[in-house]
Structures are given as structure tokens and as C-alpha cells.
C-alpha positions in Angstrom: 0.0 0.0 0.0 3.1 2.1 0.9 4.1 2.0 -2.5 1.2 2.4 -4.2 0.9 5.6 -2.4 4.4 6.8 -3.0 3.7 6.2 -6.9 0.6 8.2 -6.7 3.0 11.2 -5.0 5.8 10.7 -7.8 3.1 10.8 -10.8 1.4 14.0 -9.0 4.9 15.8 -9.0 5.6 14.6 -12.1 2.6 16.1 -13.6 2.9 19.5 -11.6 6.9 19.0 -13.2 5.6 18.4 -16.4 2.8 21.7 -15.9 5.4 24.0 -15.3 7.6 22.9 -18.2 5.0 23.5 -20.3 3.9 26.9 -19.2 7.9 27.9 -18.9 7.7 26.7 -22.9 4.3 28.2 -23.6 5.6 31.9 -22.1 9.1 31.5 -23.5 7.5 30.5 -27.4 5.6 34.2 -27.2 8.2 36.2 -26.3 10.2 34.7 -29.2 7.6 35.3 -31.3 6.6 38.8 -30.7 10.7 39.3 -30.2 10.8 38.1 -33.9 9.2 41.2 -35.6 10.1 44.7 -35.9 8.3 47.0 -33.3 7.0 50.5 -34.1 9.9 52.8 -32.5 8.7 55.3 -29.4 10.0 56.8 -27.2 8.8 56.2 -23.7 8.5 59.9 -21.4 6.5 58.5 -18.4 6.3 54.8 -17.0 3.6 53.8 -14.4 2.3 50.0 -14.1 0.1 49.7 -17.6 0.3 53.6 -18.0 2.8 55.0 -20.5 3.2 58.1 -21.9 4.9 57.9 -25.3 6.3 60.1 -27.7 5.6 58.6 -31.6 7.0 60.0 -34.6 4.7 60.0 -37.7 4.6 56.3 -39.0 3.7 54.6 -42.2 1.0 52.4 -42.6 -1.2 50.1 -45.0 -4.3 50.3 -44.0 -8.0 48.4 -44.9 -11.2 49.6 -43.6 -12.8 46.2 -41.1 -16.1 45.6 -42.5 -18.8 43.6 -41.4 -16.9 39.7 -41.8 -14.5 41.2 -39.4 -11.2 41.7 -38.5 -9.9 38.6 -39.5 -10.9 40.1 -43.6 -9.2 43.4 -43.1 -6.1 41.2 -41.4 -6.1 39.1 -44.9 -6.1 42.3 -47.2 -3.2 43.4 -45.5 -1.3 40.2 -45.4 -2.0 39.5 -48.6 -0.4 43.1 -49.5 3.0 42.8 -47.5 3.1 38.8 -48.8 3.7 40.5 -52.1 -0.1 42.0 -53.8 1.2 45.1 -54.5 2.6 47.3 -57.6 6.3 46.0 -56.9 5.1 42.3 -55.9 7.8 43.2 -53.0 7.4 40.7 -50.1 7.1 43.3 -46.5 8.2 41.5 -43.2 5.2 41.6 -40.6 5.3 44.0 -37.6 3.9 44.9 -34.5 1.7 45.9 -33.2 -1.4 46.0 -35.1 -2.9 49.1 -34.7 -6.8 49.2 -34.8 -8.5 53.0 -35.1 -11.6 52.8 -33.9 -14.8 54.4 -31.5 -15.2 55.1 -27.9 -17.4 51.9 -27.7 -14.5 49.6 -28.1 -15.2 48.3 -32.2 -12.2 49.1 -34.3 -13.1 50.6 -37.5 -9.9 50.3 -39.4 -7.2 47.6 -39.6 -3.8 48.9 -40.0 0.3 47.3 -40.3 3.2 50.0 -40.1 5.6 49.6 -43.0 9.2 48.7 -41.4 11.6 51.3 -41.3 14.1 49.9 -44.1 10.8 50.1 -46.3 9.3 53.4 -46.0 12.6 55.1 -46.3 12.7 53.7 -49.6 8.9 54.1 -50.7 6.8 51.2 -50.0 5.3 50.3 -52.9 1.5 50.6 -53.7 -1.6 48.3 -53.3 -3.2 46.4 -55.6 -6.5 46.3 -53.6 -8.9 49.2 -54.1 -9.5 48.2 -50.3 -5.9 48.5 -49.2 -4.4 52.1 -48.7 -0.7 53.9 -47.5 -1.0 56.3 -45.0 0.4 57.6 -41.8 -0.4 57.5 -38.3 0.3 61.0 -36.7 3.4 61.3 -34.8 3.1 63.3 -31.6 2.4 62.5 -27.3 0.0 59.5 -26.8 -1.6 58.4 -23.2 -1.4 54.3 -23.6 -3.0 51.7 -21.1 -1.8 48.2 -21.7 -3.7 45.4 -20.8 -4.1 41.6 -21.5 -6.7 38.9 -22.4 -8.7 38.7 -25.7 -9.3 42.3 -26.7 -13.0 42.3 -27.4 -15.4 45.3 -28.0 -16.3 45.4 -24.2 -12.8 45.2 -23.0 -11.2 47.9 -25.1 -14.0 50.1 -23.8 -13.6 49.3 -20.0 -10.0 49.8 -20.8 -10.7 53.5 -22.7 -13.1 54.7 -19.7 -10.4 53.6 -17.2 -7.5 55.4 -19.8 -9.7 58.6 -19.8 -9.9 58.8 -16.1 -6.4 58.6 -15.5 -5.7 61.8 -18.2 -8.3 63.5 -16.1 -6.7 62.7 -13.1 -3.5 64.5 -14.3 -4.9 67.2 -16.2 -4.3 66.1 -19.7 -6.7 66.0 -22.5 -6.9 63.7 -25.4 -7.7 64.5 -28.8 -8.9 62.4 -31.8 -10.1 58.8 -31.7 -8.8 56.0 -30.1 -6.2 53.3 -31.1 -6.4 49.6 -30.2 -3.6 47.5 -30.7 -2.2 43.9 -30.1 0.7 42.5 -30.7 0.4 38.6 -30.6 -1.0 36.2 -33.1 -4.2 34.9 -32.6 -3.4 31.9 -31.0 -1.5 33.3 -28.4 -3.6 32.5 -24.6 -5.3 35.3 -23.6 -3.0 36.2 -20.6 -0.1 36.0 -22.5 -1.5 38.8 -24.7 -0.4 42.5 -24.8 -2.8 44.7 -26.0 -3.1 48.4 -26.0 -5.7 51.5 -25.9 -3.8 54.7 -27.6 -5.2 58.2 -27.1 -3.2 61.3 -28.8 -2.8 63.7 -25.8 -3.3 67.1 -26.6 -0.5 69.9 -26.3 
């Protein structure tokens, strides 16, 4: 009976062994991925738990409108335009995040992947898609509240309200609408997400 029970204590810390090397794996496997893509450059002028204040300069980005099949079509147009759909058929390597303009209640509106560096120095070439557009994403002082989980309408707005309140709190006021953005593919667990509510911060 002794032994019985001592197996049953090896296979339980075996498993719990096994649970952490997995999670260890799971953790380490998203920070290479996100690691493995080129992040939109800031510049970071105030740090405090999920509240940043940033300074951004102006950024290139294709952008698609997210219509009513989703965000997973306006993710498509623009894959398919940095996989090579454009004028030049030039392949683009992916970036993060993916920034998201949208309304206060939480829906992003428009789908949008910044151009690397390397690229839009040298004039990223056009779309192909009359639903795919270059553009830029105004460079100036932006309020940012990071958060995790999946980054559904309801969250991004709880997040917004709770971003707004803390600009109130120190006497700043935003301008514009706001930006969501993530930066882990979709089938990256929910708390291992980093997502992100942007306001422009008026001077």
C-alpha cells in the first residue's frame, strides 16, 4: 500500500513538473515570437504600471477599412499586401503591433500594419487592392494603457473609460479617436496577450 501511495506522490509531481515545463515553454515560445518582428519605434517619457506616456514620430502604414466579416478580412487584405499584392510584388516582413482606429465603444473601425523602417525610407510600394491604402499615423504624445486577455469590444472600452480617467486625473486631455492595438497572433492564450488602448494627448 506504501508503495502504491508513493507512486501516486511521484506521478502527481511529475505532472505538476511536467505543468510547469510546459507553461515555462508556452511563455518562453511568445516572447520569441513577438521578439521576432520589428516594433513601431517610441519613445517612452513617463512609466507607471500599464500607464505609459509615449512620444511617436509620424509612422507609415497600410491600411483596410474592417467591414462587417470582421477583423480577420481586413487582417487578410493586408497580409496579402506585405506577402507581395502590391505594384512591386515586394514581399514586407510583418510587424507589431497591429494598430486598430476605432470608437469610444470599443469596435475598431480600421485595420492597419506600419511599413518597417528599411521600407518606407525607400517608398513602399502601392496596393493592388482598391481596399488596401498607405497612409500615416500622426506622430506626436499618446496616453497608452496596456492590458491583457482577448481584446473584445467590451474590453477595449472598459480599458478607454479607465485610460480617460487617468488623463483626467492629471490634467491632460486627449484629442482624436482612439487606437487599439495587439501584438500577438491569434493563437497566443489570452493572458499572455499584450494589448493596448492609444489616445493622442493634446498639447
Amino acid at each position: 500500500m506504501r508503495n502504491v501511495i508513493r507512486m501516486m506522490r511521484m506521478s502527481r509531481m511529475s505532472l505538476c513538473g511536467l505543468g510547469i515545463l510546459v507553461g515555462v515553454g508556452v511563455v518562453a515560445f511568445v516572447a520569441t515570437s513577438r521578439a521576432g518582428y520589428e516594433t513601431a519605434r517610441y519613445e517612452t517619457l513617463v512609466a507607471d504600471g500599464p500607464f505609459e506616456l509615449r512620444r511617436y514620430e509620424s509612422l507609415q502604414v497600410v491600411t483596410t477599412s474592417i467591414d462587417d466579416e470582421g477583423q480577420g478580412s481586413g487582417f487578410g487584405r493586408l497580409f496579402r499586401y506585405i506577402s507581395g499584392r502590391n505594384t512591386t510584388e515586394q514581399k514586407i516582413d510583418m510587424t507589431t503591433p497591429v494598430f486598430m482606429p476605432g470608437g469610444s465603444g470599443g469596435k475598431a473601425e480600421e485595420m492597419q500594419f506600419v511599413i518597417p523602417e528599411r521600407v518606407a525610407s525607400s517608398g513602399a510600394p502601392g496596393p493592388v487592392d482598391e481596399n488596401v491604402r498607405l497612409g500615416r499615423m500622426e506622430g506626436g504624445i499618446y496616453a497608452v494603457l496596456r492590458f491583457k486577455g482577448k481584446a473584445i469590444a467590451e474590453q477595449r472600452r472598459d480599458r478607454l473609460d479607465e485610460l480617460r480617467a487617468i488623463l483626467a486625473g492629471k490634467g491632460l486631455e486627449a484629442e482624436g479617436e482612439p487606437i487599439y492595438a495587439g501584438y500577438d497572433p491569434p493563437w497566443t492564450p489570452g493572458l499572455l496577450r499584450r494589448n493596448e488602448v492609444l489616445l493622442r494627448v493634446k498639447r
